[in-house]
ROVEXDO-216780 format. One record per residue (C-alpha): residue in one letter; x, y, z. Coordinates in steps of 0.001 Angstrom, whole numbers, plus 500000, padded with zeros to 6 digits. Each point is the difference from the previous one (the first is absolute). Example, Ala and Ser with C-alpha at 12.3 -4.5 7.8 and 13.67 -1.06 7.14 Angstrom:
# ROVEXDO-216780
A512300495500507800
S501370503440499340
***
This chain:
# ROVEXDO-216780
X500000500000500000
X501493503209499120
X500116502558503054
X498246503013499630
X502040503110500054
X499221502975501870
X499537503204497768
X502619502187500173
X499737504332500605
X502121502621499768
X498866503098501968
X502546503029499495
X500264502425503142
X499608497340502162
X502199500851503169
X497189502980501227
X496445500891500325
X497901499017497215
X502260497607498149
X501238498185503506
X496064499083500907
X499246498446496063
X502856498118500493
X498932499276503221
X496589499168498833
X500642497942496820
X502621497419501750
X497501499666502799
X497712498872497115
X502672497026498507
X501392502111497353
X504227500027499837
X500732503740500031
X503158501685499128
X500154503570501938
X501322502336497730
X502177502978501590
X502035502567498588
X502573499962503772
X501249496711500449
X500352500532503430
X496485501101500904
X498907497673497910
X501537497405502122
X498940500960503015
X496713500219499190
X500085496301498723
X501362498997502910
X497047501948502315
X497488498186497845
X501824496677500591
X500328500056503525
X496011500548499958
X499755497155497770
X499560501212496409
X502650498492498003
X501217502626497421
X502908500210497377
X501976502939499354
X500882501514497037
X501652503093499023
X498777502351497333
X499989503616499066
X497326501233498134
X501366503128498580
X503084497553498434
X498314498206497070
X503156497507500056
X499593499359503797
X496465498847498797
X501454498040496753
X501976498208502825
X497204499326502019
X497776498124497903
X503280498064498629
X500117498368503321
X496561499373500630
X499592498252496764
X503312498203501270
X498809498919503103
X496389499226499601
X499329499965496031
X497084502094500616
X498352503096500878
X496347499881501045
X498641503014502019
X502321503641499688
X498818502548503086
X501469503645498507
X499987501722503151
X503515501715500441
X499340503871499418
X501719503263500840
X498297503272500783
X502572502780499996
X498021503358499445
X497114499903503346
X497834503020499739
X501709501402496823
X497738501441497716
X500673499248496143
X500741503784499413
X502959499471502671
X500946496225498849
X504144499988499187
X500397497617496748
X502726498136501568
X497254498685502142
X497166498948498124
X502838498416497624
X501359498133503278
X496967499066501271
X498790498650497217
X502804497784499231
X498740497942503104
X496120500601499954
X499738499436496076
X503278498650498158
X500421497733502734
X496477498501499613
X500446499964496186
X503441498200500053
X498917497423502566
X496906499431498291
X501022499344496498
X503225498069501555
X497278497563501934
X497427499360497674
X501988497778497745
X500532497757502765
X496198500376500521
X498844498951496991
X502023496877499782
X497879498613502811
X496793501938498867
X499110501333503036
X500899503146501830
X498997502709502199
X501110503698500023
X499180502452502364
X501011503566499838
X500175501852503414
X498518503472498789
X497864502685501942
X496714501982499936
X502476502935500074
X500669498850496007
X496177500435499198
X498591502245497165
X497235500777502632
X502441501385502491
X502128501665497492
X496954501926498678
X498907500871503543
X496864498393499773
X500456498579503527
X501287503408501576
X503701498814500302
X501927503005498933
X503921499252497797
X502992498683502046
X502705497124499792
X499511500354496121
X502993497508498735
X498642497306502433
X496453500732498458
X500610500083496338
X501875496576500836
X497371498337500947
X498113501287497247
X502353498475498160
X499863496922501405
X496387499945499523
X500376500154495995
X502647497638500391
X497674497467501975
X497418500436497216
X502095499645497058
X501975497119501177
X496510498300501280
X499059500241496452
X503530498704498095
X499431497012502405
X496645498790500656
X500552496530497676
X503016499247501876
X498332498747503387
X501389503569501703
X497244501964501778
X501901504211500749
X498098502266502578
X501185502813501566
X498900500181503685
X499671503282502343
X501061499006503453
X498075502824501517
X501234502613502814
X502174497440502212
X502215500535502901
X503285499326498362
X502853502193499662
X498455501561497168
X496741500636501190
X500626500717504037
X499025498857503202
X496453501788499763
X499183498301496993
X496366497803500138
X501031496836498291
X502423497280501915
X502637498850497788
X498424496261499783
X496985501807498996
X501910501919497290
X501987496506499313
X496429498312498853
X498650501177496860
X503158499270498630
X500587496569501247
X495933499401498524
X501862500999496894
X502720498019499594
X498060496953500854
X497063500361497594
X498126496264498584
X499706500380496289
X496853501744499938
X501282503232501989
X500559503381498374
X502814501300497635
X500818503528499062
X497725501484503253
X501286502481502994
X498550499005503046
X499809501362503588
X498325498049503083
X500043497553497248
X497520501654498085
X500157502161496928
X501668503479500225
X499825502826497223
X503184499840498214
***
């Protein structure tokens, strides 16, 4: 009888907040999951906090912003495992807080977009080969309401601010929806999920959402049947307005 093997994840910015409680989540769940960090050492430490609470979790050092630190990455997965199945991009940068897109310095929209965008891209066109040789994978792109039309426009009284971290998640919006559509006969399912306001780092101690509930539409996500959605943005695992 041949042994069933477990699916295998890779979740980048995995040592902190968000990324630490997917990883968290999905090897709680059976899946083998590769935490992808950018600092080696943080990285390893926070595989070894998980571990010592019972989560067993691989390291495995990436940096976004370096397409061939990614080229490298999927080399070895494919070396290791042979496969690919479920890609968590959650590693993100947000350089310009409260800056208004009148104020924005080029030098950081171009940097932060190197992680929040180019990084997605590279790892995404760099994993779906793999993908499709198994016909099955899942994609999900960490973005944030803060990327939506309907909050750029105002239409939900949010006035401009942290404009490079917003247009990239804009961006990663079209990308979900474009790639979604390049892949759909392959067995790959792409959504982009918005964690929500979540006490992280990022988001602050007074934020609403815990970071296991900011961790769960995005584990629902990246372990869709065959009959969940592809190409969507969801929130509270429900639809958002892209």
């Amino acid at each position: 009888m041949n042994e069933v093997k477990p699916r295998i994840a890779l979740v980048t910015g995995g040592n902190r907040g968000i990324g630490r409680e997917i990883v968290r989540q999905l090897s709680l769940k059976g899946i083998k999951v590769l935490s992808g960090c950018r600092d080696e050492e943080k990285g390893r430490k926070a595989v070894e906090q998980l571990s010592k609470a019972g989560v067993s979790v691989e390291l495995e050092v990436v940096d976004m912003a370096n397409h061939e630190s990614i080229v490298q990455i999927m080399e070895r997965v494919k070396k290791k495992y042979g496969r690919l199945d479920i890609l968590v991009n959650n590693a993100g940068v947000i350089l310009d807080r409260g800056t208004s897109i009148l104020n924005v310095n080029e030098t950081v929209m171009k940097e932060t977009f190197e992680t929040n965008y180019f990084g997605v891209l590279n790892l995404i066109q760099a994993a779906v080969p793999l993908m499709k040789e198994h016909n099955y994978g899942r994609i999900v792109n960490i973005s944030s309401g803060l990327g939506s039309f309907q909050v750029h426009q105002g239409l939900l009284g949010l006035k401009g601010s942290s404009s490079a971290y917003r247009i990239s998640k804009t961006m990663v919006n079209a990308l979900t929806c474009l790639v979604a559509h390049d892949v759909a006969d392959m067995g790959i399912k792409v959504n982009a999920a918005c964690p929500g306001s979540v006490q992280t780092d990022m988001g602050g101690t007074d934020a609403p959402l815990t970071v296991a509930e900011g961790a769960d539409t995005a584990v629902w996500l990246a372990t869709l049947d065959e009959n969940g959605p592809n190409g969507g943005f969801f929130r509270n695992r429900m639809k958002a307005e892209w």
